[in-house]
N, CA and C atoms as a LAMMPS dump frame, in Angstrom:
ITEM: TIMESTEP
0
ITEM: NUMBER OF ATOMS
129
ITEM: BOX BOUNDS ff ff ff
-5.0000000000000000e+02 5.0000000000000000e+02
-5.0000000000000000e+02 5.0000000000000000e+02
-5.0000000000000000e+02 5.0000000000000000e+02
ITEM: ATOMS id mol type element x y z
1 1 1 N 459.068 21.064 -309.36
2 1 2 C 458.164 21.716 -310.294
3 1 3 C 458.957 22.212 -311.499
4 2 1 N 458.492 22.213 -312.38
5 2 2 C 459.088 22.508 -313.691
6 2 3 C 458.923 23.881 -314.132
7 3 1 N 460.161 24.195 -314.477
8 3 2 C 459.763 25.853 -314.67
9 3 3 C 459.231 26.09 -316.562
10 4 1 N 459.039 27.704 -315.788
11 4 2 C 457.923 27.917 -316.685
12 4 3 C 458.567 28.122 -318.38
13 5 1 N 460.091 27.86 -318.837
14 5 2 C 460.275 28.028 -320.112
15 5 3 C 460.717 26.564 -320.261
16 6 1 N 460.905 26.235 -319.908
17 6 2 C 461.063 24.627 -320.123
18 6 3 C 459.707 23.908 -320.308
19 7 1 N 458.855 24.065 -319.721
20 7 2 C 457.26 23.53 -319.873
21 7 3 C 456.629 23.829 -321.397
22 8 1 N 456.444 24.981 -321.239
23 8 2 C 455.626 25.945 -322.7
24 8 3 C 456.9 25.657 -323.649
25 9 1 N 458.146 25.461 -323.74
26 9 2 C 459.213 24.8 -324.596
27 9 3 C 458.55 23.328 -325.192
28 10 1 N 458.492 22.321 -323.811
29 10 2 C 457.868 21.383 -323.883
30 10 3 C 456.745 21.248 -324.539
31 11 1 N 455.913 21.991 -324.19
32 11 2 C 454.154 21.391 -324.67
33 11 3 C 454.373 21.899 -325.827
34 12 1 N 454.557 23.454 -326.347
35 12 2 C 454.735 23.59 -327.652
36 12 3 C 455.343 22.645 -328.71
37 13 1 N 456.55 22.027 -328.425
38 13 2 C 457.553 20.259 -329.102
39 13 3 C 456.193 19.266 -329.268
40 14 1 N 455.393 19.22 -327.927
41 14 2 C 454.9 18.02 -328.102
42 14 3 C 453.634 18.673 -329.035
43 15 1 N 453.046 19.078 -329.242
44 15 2 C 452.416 19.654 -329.919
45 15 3 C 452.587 20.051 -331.71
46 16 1 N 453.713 19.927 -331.846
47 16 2 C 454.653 19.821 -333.101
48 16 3 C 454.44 21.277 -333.549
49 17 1 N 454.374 22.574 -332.954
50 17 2 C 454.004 23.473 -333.557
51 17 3 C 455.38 24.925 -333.393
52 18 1 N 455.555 25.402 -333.813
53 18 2 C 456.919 26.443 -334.342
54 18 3 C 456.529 27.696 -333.138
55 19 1 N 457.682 28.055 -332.809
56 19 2 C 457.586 29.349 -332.55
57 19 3 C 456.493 30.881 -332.782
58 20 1 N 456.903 30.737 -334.412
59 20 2 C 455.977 31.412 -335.211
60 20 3 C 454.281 31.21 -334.567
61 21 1 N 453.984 29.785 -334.908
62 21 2 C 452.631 29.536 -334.909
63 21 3 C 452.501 29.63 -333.361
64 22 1 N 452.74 29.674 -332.397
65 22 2 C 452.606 29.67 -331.618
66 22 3 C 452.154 30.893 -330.608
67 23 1 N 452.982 32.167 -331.403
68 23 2 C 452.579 33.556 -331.611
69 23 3 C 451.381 33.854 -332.15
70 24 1 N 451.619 33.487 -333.419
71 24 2 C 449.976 33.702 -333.606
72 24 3 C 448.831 33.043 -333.144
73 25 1 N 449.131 32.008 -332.695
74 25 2 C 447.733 31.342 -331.895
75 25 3 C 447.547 32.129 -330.441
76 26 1 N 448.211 33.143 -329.918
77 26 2 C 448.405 33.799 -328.912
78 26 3 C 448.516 35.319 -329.1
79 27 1 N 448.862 35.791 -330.689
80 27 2 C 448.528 37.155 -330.871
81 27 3 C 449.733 38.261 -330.698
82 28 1 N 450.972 37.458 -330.188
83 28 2 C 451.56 38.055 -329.598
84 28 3 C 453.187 38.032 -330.572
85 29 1 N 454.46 38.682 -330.463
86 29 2 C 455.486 38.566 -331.351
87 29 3 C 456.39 36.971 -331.62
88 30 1 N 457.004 36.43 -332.367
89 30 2 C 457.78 35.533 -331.942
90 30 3 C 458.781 35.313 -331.252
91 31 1 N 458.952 36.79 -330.79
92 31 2 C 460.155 36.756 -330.319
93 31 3 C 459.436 37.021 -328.571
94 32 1 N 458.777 37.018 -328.304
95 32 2 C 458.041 37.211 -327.096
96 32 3 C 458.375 35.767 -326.518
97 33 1 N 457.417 34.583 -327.495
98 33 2 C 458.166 33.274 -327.204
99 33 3 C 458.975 32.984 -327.257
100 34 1 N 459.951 33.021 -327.97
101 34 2 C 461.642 32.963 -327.885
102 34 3 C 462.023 33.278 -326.674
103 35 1 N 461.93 34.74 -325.85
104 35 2 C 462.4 34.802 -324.797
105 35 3 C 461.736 34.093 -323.435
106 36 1 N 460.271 33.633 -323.769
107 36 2 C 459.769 32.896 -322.602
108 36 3 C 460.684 31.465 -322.339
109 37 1 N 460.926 31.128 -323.567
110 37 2 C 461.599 30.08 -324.196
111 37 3 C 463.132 29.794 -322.839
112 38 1 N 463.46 30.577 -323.7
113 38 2 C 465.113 31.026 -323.311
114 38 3 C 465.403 31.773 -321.488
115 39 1 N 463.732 31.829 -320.815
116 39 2 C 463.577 31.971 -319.748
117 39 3 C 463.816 33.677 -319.332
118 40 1 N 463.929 34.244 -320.421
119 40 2 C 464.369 35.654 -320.244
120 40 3 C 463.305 36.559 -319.837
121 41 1 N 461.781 35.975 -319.961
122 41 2 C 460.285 36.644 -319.763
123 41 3 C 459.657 36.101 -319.456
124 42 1 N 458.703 36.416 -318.289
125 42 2 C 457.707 35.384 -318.019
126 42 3 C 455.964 35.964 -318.292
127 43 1 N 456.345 37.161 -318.898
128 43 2 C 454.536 37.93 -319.027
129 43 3 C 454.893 37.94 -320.419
């Protein structure tokens, strides 16, 4: 099973969409994704 910052890393790439935008389509900081990213957060 694929973990969970590697996936949302993934779909976000395939999706062609930034960090940034990705926050705001979710409301939340960029750096929130960054660390989901980087596996450091998972809520």
């Amino acid at each position: 099973m694929i973990e969970f910052h590697k996936k949302i890393k993934e779909l976000r790439k395939t999706q062609n969409i930034t960090q940034e935008q990705l926050a705001g389509y979710l409301n939340i900081s960029p750096q929130a994704v960054s660390r989901w990213e980087c596996g450091v957060s998972q809520t």
